[in-house]
N, C-alpha and C positions, 0 to 999 in steps of 0.2 A: 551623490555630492561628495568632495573631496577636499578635506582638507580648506574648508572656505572659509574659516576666521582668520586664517592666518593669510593666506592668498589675496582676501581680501585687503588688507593695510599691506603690505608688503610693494614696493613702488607708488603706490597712491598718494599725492600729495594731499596734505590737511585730508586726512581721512576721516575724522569728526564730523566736521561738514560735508563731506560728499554721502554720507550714511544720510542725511535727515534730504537729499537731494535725489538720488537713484536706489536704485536695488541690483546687488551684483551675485549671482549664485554660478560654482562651479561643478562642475558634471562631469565623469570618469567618464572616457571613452570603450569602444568596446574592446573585450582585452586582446583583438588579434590587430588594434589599431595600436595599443598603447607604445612599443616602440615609437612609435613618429610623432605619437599627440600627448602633449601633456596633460592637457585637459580641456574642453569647453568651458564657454564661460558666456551667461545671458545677463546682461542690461536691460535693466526698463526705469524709464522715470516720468512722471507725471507734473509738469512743470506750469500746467496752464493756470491764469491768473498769478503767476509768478514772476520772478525776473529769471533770465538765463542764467543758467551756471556754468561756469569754466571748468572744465575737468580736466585736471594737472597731471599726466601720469612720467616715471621715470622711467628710459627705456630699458629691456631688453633683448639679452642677443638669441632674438626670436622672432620667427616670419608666424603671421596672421592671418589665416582667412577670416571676412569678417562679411557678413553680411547682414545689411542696413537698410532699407529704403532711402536709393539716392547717393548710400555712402557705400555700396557692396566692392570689394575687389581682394586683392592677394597686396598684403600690408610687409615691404621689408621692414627691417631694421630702420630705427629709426635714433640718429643718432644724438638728437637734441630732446628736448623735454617734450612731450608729445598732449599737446592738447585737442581738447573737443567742446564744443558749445551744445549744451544740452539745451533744446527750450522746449516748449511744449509739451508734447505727451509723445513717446518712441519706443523702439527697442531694438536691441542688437544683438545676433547669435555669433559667433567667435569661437574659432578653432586654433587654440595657443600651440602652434608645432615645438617640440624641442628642439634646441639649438642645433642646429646644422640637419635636422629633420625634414627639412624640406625638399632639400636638392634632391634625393632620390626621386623622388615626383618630377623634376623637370628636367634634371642631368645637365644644369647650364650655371655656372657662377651665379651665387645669390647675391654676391656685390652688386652684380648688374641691376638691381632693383633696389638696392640701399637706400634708406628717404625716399623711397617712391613707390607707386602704386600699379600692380597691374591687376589690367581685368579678368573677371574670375571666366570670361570667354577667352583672352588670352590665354591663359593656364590652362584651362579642363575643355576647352571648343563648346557649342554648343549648349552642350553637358551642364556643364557650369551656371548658363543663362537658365537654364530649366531646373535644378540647383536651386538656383537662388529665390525664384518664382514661386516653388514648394515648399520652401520655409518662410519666406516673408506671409505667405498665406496659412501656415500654420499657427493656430492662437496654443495647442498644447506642446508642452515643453518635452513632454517623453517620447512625444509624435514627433517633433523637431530634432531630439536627440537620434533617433532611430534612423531619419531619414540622412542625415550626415553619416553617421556607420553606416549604414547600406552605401554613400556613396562612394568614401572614402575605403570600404572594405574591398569594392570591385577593382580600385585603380591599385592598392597596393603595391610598391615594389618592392625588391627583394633587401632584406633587413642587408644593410652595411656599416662594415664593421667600423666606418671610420667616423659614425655616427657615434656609435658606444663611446670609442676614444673621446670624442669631444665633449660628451657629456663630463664624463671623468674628469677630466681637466677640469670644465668649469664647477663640478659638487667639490674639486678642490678647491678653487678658487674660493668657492662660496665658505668650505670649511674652517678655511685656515688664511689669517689674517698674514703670517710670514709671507704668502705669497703676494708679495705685492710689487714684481714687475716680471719680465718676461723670461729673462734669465733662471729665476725659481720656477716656474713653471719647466722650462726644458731642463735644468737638473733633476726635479722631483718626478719627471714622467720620461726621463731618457732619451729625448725626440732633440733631432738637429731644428737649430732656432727656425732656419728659411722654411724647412720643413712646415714647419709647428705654422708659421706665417701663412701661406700656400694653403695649408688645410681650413684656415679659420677664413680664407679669402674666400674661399671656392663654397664652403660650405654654410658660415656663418654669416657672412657679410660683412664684417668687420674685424679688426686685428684683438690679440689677443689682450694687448695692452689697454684696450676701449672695455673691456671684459673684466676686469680685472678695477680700472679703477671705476665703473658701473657697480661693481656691487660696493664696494665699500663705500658709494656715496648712498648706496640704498639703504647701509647700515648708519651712517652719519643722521640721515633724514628720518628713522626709526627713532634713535634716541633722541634727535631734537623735539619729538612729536611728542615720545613719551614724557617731556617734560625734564629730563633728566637736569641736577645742575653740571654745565660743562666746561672744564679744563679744556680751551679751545687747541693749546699745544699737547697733549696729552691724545687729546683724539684725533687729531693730527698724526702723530708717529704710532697710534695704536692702528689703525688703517693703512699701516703702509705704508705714509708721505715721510716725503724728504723733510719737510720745513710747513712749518702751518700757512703761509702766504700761498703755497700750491694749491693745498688744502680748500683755500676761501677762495681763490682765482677757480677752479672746477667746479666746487659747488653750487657759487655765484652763475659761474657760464650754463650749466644746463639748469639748476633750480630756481634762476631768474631774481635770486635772491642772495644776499650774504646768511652766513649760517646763524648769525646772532641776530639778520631781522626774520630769518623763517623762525629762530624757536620764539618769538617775541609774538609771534603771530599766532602761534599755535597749531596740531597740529589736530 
């Protein structure tokens, strides 16, 4: 397991409540996988005699295998606030690719799948369908790990390098709040803007500039949860915006919320 306290709250809306609702644990791949896979990640929750729960998550620029009962397929990017109805009693195995990690497996623009879902027999043929048959019927979690590195280890393609590049750019992104439009990015990594465009198309599924202000709302929604008191203009320009009205117009658009009724809400 890796790094699951933090992984855990990190995109999760009201992550308070979604603890007393599921159970989420993450699991290191095997290390000739780890280029391409950031990590697993399994869902279960037991909701019977309960009401359903909404589970709010904020995206990233990450493609999915996820395989569910009913819900199995290859998850692009998804560029709105991405929700799921848990009821009952479930579970879901999940394969979190790194950012632009996936193309190598399919050699076709991941845009083409952006908000959308392909089948895990479109992607792997067959394979895939029998895949997913062998895990959904697995109850152990080490036996389920195992059987994903065996699958994922046979298809392997050859590690690229414009994979490394991408990551790079985004653990900037993620490090440093200065970067905050597209311009800083192609000064601080030396790459022609179109260039920079072109790469994050083909590979990510989305522009650089969706990447960019994605995490700093995932840093917005962190502090709002922790309770923090907030100087709304303040966190505003400390993230990178222009003006705090941009600010609450994005947050508002994917957290479905303004930022002063999510902290009011709790997180």
């Amino acid at each position: 397991m890796i790094n699951a306290k933090a992984e855990a709250s990190r995109g999760i809306l009201h992550p308070k409540e979604g603890k007393k609702k599921f159970q989420l644990s993450f699991h290191a791949p095997a290390p000739d996988i780890s280029f391409f896979v950031e990590f697993y990640w399994i869902v279960k929750w037991d909701l019977r005699e309960q009401e359903p729960y909404l589970s709010e998550t904020l995206p990233y620029p990450c493609v999915h295998l996820v395989i569910e009962q009913g819900q199995s397929g290859i998850f692009g990017v998804v560029r709105g606030k991405f929700t799921r109805l848990l009821e009952n009693q479930g579970h879901a195995f999940a394969v979190k690719f790194k950012p632009g990690a996936f193309y190598p497996f399919i050699k076709s623009p991941v845009s083409a799948f952006t908000d959308s879902v392909i089948s895990l027999r479109d992607a792997f043929g067959v394979e895939g369908h029998a895949l997913e048959e062998a895990i959904l019927a697995e109850e152990d979690e080490g036996a389920a790990i195992k059987l994903m590195d065996d699958f994922l280890s046979k298809r392997l393609p050859k590690q690229d390098e414009n994979v490394s590049v991408i990551n790079q750019i985004i653990d900037g992104i993620i490090a440093d709040r200065e970067i905050a439009k597209v311009d800083n990015v192609v000064y601080r990594f030396g790459l022609n803007k179109r260039t920079l465009q072109r790469l994050f198309s083909q590979y990510v599924g989305v522009s650089p500039k969706w990447v960019i202000k994605r995490y700093r709302l995932h840093e917005a929604a962190e502090q709002l949860e922790a309770g923090v008191v907030v100087d709304w203009a303040k966190l505003a320009q400390d993230l990178g915006y222009f003006d705090q009205a941009h600010f609450i117009k994005d947050f508002k658009t994917i957290v479905g919320k303004a930022p002063a009724e999510y902290a009011k809400y709790g997180g």
